[in-house]
PDB file of N, CA, C and O in Angstrom, chain B, residues numbered from 101:
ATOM      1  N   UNK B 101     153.488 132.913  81.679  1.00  0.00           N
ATOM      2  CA  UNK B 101     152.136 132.747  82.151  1.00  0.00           C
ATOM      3  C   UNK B 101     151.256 132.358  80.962  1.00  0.00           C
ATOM      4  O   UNK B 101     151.500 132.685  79.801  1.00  0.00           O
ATOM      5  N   UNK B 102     150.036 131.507  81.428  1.00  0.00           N
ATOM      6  CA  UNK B 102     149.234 131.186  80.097  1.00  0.00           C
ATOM      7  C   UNK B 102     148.165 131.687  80.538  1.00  0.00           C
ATOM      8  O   UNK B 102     147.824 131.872  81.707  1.00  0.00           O
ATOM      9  N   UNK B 103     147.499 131.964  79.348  1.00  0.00           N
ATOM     10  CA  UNK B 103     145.821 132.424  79.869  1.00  0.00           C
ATOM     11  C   UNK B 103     145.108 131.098  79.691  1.00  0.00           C
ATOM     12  O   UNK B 103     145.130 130.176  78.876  1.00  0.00           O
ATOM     13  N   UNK B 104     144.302 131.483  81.099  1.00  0.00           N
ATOM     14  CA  UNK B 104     143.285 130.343  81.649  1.00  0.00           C
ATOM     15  C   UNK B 104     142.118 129.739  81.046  1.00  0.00           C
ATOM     16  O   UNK B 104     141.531 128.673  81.232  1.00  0.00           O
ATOM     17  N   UNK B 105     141.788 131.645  79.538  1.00  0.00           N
ATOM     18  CA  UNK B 105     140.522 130.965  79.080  1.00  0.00           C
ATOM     19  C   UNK B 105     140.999 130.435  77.630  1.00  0.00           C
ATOM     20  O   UNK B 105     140.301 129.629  77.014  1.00  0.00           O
ATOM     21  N   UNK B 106     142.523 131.043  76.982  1.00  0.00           N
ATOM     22  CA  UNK B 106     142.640 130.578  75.466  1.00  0.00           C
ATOM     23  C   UNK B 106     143.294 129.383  75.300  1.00  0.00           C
ATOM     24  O   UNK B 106     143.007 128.531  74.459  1.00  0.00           O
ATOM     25  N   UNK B 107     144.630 129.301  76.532  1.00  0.00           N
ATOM     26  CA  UNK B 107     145.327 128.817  76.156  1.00  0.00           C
ATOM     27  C   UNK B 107     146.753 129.770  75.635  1.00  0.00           C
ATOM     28  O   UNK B 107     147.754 129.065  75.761  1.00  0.00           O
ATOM     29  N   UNK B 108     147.022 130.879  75.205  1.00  0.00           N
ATOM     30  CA  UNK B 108     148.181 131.742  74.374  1.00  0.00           C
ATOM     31  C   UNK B 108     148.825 132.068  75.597  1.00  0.00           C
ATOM     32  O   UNK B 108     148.243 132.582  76.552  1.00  0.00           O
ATOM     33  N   UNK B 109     150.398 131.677  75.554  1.00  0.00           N
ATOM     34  CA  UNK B 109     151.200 132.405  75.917  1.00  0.00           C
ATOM     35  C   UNK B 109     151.649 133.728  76.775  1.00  0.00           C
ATOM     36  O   UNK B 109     152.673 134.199  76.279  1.00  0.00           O
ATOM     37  N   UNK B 110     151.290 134.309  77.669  1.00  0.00           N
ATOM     38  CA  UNK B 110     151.466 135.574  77.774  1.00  0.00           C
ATOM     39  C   UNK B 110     152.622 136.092  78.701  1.00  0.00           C
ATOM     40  O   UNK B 110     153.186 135.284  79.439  1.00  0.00           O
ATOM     41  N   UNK B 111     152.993 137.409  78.687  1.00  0.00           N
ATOM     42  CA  UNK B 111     154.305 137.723  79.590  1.00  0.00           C
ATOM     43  C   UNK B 111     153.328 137.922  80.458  1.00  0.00           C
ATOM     44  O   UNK B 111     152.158 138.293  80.365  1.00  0.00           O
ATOM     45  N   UNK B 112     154.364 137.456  81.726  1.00  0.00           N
ATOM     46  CA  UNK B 112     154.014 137.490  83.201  1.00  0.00           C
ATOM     47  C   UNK B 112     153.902 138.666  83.813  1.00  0.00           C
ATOM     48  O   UNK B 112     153.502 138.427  84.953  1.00  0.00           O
ATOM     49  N   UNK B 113     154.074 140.051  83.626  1.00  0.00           N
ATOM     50  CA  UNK B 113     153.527 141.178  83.588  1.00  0.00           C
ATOM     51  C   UNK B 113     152.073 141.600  82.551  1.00  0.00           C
ATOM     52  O   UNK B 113     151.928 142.807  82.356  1.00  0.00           O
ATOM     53  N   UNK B 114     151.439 141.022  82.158  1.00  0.00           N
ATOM     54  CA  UNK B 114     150.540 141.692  80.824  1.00  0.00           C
ATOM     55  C   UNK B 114     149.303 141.591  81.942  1.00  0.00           C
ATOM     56  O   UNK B 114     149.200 140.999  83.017  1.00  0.00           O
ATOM     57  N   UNK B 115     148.493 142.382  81.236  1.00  0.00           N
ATOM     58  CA  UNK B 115     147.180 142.823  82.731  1.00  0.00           C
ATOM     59  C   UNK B 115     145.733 142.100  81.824  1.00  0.00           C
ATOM     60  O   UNK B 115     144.621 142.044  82.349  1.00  0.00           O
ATOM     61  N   UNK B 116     146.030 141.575  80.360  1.00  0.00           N
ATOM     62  CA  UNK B 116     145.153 141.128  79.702  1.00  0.00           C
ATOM     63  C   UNK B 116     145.757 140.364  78.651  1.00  0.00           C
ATOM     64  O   UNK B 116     146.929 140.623  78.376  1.00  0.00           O
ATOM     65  N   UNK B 117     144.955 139.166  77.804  1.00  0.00           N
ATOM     66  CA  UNK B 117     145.227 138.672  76.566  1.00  0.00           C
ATOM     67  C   UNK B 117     145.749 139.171  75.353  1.00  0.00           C
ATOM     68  O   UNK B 117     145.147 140.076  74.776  1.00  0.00           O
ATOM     69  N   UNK B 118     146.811 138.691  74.884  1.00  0.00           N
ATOM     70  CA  UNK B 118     146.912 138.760  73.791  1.00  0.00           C
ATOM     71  C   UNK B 118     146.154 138.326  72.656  1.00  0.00           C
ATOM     72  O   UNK B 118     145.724 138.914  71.664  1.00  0.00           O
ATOM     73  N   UNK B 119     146.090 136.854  73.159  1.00  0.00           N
ATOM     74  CA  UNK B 119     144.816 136.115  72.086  1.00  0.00           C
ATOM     75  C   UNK B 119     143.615 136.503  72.064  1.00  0.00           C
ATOM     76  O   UNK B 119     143.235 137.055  71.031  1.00  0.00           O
ATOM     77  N   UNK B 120     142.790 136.358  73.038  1.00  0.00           N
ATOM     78  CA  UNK B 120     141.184 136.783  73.302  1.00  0.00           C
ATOM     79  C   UNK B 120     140.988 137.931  73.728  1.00  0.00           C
ATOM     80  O   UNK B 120     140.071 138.569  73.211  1.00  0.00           O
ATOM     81  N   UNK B 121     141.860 138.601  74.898  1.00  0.00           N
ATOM     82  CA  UNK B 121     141.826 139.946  75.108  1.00  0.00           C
ATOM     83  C   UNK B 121     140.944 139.803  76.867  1.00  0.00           C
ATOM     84  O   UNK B 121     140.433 140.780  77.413  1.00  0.00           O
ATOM     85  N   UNK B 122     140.955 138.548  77.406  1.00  0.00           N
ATOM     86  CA  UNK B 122     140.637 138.705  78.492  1.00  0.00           C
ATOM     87  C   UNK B 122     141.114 139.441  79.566  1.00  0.00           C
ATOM     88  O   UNK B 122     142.326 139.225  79.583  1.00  0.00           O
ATOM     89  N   UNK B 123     140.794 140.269  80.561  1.00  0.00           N
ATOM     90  CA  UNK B 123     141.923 140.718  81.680  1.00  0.00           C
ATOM     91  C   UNK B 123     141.951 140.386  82.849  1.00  0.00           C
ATOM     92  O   UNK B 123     141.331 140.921  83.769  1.00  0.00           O
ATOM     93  N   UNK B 124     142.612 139.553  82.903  1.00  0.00           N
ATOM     94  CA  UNK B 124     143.269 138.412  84.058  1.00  0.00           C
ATOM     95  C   UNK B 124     142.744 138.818  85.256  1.00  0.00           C
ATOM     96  O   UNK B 124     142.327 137.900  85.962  1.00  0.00           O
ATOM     97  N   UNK B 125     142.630 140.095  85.753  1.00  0.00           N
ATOM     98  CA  UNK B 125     142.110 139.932  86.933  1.00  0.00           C
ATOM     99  C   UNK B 125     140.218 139.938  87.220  1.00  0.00           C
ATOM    100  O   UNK B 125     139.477 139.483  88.092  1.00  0.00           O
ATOM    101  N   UNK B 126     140.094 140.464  86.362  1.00  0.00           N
ATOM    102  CA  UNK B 126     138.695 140.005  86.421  1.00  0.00           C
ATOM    103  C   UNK B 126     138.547 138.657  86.148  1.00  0.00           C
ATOM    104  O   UNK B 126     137.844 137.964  86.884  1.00  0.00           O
ATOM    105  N   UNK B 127     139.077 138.225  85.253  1.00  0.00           N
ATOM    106  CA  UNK B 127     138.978 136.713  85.057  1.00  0.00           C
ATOM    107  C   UNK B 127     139.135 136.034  86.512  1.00  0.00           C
ATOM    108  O   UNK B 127     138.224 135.246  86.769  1.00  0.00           O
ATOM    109  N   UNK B 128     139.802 136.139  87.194  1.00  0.00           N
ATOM    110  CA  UNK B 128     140.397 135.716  88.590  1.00  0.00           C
ATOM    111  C   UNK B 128     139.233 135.913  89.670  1.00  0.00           C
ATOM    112  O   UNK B 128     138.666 135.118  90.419  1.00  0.00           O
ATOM    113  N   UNK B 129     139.111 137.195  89.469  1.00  0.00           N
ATOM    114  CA  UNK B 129     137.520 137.674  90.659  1.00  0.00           C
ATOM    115  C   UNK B 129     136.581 136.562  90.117  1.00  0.00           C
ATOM    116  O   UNK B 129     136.232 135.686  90.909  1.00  0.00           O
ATOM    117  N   UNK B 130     136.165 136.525  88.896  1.00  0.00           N
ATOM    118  CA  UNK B 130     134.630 135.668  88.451  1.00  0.00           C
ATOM    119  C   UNK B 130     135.378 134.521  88.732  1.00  0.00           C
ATOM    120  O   UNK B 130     134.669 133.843  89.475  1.00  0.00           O
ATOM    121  N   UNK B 131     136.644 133.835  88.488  1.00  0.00           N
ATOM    122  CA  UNK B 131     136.707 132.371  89.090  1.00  0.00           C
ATOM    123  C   UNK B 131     136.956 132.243  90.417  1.00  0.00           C
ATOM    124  O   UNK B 131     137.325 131.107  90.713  1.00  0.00           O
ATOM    125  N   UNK B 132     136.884 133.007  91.322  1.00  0.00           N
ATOM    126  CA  UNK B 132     136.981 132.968  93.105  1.00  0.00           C
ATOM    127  C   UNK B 132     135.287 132.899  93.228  1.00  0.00           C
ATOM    128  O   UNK B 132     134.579 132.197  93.951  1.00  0.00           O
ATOM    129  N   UNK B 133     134.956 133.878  92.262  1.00  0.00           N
ATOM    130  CA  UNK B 133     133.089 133.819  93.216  1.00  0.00           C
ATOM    131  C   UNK B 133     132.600 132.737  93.114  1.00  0.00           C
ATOM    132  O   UNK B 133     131.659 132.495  93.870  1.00  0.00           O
ATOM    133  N   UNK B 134     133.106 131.530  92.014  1.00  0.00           N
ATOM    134  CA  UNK B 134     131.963 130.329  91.551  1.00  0.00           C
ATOM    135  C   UNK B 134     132.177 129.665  92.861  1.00  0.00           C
ATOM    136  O   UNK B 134     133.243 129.594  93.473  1.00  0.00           O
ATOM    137  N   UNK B 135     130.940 129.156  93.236  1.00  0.00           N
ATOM    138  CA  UNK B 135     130.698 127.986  94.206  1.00  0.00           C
ATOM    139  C   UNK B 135     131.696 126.951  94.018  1.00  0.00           C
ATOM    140  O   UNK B 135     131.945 126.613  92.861  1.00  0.00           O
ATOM    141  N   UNK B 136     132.498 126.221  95.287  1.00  0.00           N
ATOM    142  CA  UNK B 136     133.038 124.978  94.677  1.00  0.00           C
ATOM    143  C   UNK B 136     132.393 123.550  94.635  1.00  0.00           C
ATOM    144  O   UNK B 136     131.844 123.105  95.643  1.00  0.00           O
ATOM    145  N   UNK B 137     132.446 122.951  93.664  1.00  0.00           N
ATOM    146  CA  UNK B 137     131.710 121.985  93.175  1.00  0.00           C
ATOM    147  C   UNK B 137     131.751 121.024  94.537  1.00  0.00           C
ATOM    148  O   UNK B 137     132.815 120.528  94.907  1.00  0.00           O
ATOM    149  N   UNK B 138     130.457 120.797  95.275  1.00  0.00           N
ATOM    150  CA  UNK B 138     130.147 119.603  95.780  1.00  0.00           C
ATOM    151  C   UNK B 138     130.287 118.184  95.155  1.00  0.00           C
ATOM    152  O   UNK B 138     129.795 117.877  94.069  1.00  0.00           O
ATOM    153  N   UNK B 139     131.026 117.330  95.971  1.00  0.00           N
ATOM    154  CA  UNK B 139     131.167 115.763  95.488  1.00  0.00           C
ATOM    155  C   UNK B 139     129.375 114.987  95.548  1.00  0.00           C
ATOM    156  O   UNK B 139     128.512 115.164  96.407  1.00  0.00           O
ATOM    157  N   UNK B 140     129.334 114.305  94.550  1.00  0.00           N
ATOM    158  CA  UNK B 140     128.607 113.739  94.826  1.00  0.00           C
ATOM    159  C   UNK B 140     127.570 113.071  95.620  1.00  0.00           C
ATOM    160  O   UNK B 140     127.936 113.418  96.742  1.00  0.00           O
ATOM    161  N   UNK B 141     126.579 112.388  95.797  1.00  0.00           N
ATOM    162  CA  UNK B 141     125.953 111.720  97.099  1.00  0.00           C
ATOM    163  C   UNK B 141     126.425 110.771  97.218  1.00  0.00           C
ATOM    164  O   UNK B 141     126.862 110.526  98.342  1.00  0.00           O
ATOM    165  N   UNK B 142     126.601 109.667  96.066  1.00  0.00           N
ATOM    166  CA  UNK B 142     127.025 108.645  95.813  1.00  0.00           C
ATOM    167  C   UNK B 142     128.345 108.676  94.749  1.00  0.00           C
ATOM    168  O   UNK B 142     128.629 109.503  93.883  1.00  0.00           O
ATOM    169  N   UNK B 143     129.090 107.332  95.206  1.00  0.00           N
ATOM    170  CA  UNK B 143     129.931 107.565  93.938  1.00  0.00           C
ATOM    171  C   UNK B 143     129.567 106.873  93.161  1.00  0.00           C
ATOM    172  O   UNK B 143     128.581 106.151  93.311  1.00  0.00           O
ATOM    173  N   UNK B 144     130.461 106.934  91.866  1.00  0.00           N
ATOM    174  CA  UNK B 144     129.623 106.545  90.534  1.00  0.00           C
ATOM    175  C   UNK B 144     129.665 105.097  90.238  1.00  0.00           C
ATOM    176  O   UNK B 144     129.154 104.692  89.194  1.00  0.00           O
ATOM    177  N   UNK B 145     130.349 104.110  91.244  1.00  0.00           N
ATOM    178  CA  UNK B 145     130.388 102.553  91.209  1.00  0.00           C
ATOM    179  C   UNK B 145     129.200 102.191  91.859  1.00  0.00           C
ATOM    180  O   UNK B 145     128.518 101.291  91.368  1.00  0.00           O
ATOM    181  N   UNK B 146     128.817 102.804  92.977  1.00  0.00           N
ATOM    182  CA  UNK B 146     127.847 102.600  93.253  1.00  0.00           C
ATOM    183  C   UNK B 146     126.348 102.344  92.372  1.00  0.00           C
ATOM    184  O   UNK B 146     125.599 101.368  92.341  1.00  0.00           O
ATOM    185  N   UNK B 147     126.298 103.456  91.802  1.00  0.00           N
ATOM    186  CA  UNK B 147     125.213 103.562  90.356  1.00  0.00           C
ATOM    187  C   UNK B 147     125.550 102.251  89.796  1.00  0.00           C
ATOM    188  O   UNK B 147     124.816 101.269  89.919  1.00  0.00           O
ATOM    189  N   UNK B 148     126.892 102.251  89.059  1.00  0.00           N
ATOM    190  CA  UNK B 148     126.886 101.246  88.294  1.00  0.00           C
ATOM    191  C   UNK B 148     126.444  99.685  88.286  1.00  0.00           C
ATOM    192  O   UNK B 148     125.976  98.970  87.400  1.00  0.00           O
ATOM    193  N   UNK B 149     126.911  99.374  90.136  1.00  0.00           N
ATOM    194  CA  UNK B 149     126.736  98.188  90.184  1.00  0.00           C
ATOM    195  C   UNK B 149     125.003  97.801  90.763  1.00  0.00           C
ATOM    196  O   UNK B 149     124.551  96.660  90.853  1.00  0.00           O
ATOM    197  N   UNK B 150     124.391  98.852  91.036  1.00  0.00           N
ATOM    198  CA  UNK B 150     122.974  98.704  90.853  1.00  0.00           C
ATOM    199  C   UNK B 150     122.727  98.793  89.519  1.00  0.00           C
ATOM    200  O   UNK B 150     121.860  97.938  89.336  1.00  0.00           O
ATOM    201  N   UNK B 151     122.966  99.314  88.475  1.00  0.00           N
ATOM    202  CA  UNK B 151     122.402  99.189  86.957  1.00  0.00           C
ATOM    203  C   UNK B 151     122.783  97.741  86.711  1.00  0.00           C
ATOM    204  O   UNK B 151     121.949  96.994  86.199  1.00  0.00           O
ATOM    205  N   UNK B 152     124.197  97.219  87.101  1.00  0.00           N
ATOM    206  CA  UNK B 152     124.299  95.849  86.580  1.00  0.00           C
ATOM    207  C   UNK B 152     123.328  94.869  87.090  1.00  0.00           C
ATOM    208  O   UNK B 152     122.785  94.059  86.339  1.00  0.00           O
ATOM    209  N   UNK B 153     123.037  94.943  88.701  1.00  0.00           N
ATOM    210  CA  UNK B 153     122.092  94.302  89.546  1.00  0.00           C
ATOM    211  C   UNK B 153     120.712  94.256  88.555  1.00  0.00           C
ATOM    212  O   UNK B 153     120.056  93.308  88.121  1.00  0.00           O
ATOM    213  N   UNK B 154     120.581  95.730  88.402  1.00  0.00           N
ATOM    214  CA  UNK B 154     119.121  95.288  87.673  1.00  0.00           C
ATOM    215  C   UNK B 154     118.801  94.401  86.495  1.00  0.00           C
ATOM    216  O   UNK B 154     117.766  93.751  86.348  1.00  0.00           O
ATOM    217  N   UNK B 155     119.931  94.471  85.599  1.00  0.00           N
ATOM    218  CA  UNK B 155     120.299  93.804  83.748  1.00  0.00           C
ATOM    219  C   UNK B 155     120.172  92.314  84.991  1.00  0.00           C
ATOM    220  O   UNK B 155     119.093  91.856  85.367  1.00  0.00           O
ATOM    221  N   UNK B 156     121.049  91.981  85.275  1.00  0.00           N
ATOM    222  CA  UNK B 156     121.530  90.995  85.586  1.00  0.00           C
ATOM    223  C   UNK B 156     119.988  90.141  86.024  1.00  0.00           C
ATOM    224  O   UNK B 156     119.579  89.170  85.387  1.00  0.00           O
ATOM    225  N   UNK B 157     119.324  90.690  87.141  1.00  0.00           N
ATOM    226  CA  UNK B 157     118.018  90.424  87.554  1.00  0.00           C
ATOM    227  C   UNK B 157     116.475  89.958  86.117  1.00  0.00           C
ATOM    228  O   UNK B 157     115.490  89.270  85.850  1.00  0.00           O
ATOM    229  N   UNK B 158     117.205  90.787  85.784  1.00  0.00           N
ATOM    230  CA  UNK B 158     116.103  90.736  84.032  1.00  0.00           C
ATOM    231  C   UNK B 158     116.839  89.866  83.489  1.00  0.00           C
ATOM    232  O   UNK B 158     116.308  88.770  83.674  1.00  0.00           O
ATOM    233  N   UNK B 159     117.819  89.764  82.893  1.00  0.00           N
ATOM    234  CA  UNK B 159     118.422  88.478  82.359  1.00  0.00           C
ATOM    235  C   UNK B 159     117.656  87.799  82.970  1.00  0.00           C
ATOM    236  O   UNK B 159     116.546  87.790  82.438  1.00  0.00           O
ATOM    237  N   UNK B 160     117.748  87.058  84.091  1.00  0.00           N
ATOM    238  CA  UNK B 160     117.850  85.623  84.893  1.00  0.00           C
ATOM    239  C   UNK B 160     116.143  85.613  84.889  1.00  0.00           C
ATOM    240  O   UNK B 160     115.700  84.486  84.670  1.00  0.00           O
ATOM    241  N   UNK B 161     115.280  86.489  85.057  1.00  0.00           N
ATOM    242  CA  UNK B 161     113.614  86.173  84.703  1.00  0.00           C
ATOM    243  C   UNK B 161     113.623  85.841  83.451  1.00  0.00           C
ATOM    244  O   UNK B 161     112.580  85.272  83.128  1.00  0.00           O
ATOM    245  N   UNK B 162     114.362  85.963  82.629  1.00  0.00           N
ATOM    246  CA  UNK B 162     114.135  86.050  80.956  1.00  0.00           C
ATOM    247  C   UNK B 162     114.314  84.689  80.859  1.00  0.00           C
ATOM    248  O   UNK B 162     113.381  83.886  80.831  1.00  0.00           O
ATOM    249  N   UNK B 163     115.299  84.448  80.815  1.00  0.00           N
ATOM    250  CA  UNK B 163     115.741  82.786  81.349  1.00  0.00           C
ATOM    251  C   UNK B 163     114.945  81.812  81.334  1.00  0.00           C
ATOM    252  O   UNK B 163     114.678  80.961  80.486  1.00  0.00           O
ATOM    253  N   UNK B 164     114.242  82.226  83.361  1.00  0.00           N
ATOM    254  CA  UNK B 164     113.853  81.576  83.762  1.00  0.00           C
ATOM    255  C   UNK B 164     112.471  81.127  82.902  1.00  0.00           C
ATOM    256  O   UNK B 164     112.135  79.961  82.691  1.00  0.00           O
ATOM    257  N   UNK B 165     111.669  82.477  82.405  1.00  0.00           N
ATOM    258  CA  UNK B 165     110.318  82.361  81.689  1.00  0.00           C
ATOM    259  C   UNK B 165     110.799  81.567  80.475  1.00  0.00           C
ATOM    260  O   UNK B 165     110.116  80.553  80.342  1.00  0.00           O
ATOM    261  N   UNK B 166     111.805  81.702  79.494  1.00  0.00           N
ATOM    262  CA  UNK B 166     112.309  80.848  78.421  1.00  0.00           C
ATOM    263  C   UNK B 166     112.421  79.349  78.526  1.00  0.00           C
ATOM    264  O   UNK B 166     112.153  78.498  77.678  1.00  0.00           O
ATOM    265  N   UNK B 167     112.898  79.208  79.813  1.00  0.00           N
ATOM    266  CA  UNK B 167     113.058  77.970  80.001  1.00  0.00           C
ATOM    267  C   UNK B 167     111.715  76.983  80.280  1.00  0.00           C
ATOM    268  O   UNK B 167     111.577  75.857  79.801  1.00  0.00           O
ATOM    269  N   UNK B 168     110.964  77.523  80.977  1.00  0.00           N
ATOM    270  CA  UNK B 168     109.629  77.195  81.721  1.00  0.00           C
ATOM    271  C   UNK B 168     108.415  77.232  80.694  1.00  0.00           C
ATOM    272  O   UNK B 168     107.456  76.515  80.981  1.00  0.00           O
ATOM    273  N   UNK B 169     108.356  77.915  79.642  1.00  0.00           N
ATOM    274  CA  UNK B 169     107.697  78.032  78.269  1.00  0.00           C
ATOM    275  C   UNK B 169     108.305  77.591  76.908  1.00  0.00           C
ATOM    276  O   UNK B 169     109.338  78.135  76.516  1.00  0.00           O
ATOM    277  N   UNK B 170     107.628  76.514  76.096  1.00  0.00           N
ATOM    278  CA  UNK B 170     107.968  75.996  75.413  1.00  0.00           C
ATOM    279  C   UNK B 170     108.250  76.943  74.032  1.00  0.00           C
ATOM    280  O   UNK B 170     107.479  77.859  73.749  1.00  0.00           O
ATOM    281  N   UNK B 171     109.072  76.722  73.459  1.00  0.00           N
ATOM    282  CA  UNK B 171     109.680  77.433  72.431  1.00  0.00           C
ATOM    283  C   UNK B 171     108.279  77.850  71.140  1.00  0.00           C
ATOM    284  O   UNK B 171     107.694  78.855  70.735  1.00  0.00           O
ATOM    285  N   UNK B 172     108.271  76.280  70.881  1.00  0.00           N
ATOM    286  CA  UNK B 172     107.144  76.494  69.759  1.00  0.00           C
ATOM    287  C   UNK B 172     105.719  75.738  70.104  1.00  0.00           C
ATOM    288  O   UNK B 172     105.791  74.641  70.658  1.00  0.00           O
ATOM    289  N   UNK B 173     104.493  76.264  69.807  1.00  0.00           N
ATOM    290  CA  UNK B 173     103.039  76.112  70.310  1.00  0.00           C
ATOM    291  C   UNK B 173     103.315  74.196  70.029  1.00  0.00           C
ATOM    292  O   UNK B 173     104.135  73.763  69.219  1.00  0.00           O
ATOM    293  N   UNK B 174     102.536  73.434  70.794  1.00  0.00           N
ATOM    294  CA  UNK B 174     102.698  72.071  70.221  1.00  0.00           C
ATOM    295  C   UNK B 174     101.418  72.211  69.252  1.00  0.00           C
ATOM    296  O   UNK B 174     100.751  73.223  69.038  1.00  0.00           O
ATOM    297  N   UNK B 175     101.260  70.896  68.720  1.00  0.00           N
ATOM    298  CA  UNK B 175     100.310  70.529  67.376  1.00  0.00           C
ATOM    299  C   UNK B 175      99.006  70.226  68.396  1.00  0.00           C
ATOM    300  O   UNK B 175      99.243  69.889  69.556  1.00  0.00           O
ATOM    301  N   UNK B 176      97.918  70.329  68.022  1.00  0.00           N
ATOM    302  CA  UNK B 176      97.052  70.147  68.668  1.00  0.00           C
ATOM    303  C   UNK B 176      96.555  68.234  68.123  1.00  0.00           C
ATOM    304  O   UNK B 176      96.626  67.749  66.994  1.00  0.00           O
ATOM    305  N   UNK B 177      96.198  67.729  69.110  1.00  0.00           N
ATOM    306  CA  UNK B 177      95.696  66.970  68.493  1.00  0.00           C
ATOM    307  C   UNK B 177      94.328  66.453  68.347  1.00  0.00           C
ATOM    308  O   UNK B 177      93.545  66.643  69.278  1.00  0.00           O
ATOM    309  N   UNK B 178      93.913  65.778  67.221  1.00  0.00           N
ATOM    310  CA  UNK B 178      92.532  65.711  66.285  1.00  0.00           C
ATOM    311  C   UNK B 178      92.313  64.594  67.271  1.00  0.00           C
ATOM    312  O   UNK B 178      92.934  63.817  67.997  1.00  0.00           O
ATOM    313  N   UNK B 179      91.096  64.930  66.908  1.00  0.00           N
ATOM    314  CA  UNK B 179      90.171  63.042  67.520  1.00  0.00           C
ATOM    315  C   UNK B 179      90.618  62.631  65.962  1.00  0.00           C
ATOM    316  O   UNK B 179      91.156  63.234  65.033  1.00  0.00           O
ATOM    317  N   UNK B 180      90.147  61.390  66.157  1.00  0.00           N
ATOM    318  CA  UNK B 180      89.946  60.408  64.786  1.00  0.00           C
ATOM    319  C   UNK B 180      92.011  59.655  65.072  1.00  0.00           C
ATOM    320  O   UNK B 180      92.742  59.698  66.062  1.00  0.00           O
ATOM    321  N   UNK B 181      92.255  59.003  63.484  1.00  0.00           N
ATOM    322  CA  UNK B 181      93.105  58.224  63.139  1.00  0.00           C
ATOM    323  C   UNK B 181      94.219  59.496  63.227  1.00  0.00           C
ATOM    324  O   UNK B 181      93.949  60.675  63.457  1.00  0.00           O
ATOM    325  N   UNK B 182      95.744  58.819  62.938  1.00  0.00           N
ATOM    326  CA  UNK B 182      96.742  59.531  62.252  1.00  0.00           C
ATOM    327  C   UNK B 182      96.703  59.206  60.380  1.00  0.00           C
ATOM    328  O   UNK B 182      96.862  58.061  59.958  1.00  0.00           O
ATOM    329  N   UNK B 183      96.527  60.112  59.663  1.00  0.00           N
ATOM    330  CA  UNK B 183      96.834  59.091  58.216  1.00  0.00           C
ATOM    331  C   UNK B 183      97.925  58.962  58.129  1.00  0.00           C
ATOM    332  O   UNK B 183      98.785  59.828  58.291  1.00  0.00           O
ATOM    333  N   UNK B 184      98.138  57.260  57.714  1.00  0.00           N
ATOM    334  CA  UNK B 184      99.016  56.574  57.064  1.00  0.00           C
ATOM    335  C   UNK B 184      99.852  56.972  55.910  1.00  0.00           C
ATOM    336  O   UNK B 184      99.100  57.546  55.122  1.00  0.00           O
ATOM    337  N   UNK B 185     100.873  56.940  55.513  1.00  0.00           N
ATOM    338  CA  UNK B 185     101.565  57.336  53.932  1.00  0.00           C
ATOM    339  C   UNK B 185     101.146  56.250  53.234  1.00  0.00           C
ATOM    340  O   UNK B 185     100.641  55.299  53.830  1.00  0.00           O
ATOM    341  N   UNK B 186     101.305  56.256  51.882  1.00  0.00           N
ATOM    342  CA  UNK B 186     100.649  54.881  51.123  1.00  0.00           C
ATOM    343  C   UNK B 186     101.946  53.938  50.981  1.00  0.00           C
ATOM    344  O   UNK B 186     103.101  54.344  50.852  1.00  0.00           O
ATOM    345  N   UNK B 187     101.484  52.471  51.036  1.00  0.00           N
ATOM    346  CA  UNK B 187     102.580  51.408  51.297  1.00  0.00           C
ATOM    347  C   UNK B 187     103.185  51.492  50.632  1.00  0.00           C
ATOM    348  O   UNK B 187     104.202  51.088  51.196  1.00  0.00           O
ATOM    349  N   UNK B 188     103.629  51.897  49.078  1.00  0.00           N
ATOM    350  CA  UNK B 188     104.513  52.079  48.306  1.00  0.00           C
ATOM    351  C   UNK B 188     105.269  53.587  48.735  1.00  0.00           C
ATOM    352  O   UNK B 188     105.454  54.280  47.734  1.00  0.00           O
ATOM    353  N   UNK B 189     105.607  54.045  49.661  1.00  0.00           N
ATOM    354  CA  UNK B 189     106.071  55.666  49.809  1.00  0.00           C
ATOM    355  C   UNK B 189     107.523  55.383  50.066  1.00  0.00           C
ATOM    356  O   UNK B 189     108.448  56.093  49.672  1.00  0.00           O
ATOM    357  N   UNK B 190     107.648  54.151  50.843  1.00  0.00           N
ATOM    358  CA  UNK B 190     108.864  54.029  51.788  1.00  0.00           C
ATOM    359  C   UNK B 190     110.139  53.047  50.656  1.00  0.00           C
ATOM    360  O   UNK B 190     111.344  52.851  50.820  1.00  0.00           O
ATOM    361  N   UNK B 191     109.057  52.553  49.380  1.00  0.00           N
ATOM    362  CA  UNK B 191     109.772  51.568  48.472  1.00  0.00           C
ATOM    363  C   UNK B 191     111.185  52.565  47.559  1.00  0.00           C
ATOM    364  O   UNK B 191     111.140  53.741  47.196  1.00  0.00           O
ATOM    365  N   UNK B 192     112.300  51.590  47.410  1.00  0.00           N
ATOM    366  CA  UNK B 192     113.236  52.324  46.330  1.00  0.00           C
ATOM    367  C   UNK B 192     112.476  52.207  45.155  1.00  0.00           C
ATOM    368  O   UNK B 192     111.625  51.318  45.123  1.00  0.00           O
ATOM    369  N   UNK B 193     112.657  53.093  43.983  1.00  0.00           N
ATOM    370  CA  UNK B 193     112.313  52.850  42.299  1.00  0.00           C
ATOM    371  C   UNK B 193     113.458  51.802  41.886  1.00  0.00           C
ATOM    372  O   UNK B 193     113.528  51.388  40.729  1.00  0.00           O
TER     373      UNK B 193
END
């Protein structure tokens, strides 16, 4: 027999631990009284594939606003001329 709470070894007659010193049958009464664990409402794929739904949903606005808005502000432009470079700029030495 092993004990339930250490783990050690024990003979299958012993009324308590060797290791920790628990005694098995009380141990036994307090694990009959606990409530047994209710399953869930949902299972847990469920959750998941709404968390992905949502990423997934934000991605694709992110996107969409990235795409639809230009990366960098444009240059504004001046009244008047563009200036020219001077005619010698474009010459080899």
């Amino acid at each position: 027999m092993k004990c339930p709470n250490c783990g050690v070894a024990a003979l299958s007659g012993a009324k308590e631990c060797a290791g920790c010193g628990v005694i098995f049958e009380k141990f036994k009464k307090k694990l009959d009284s606990l409530p047994t664990p209710t399953p869930p409402r949902f299972p847990l794929w469920f959750g998941r594939t709404i968390a992905a739904a949502i990423v997934l949903a934000w991605m694709l606005g992110l996107a969409v606003y990235y795409r639809s808005h230009p990366g960098r502000p444009q240059p504004r432009r001046v009244s008047g001329t563009i200036p020219l470079p001077p005619p010698d700029a474009h010459e080899n030495p």
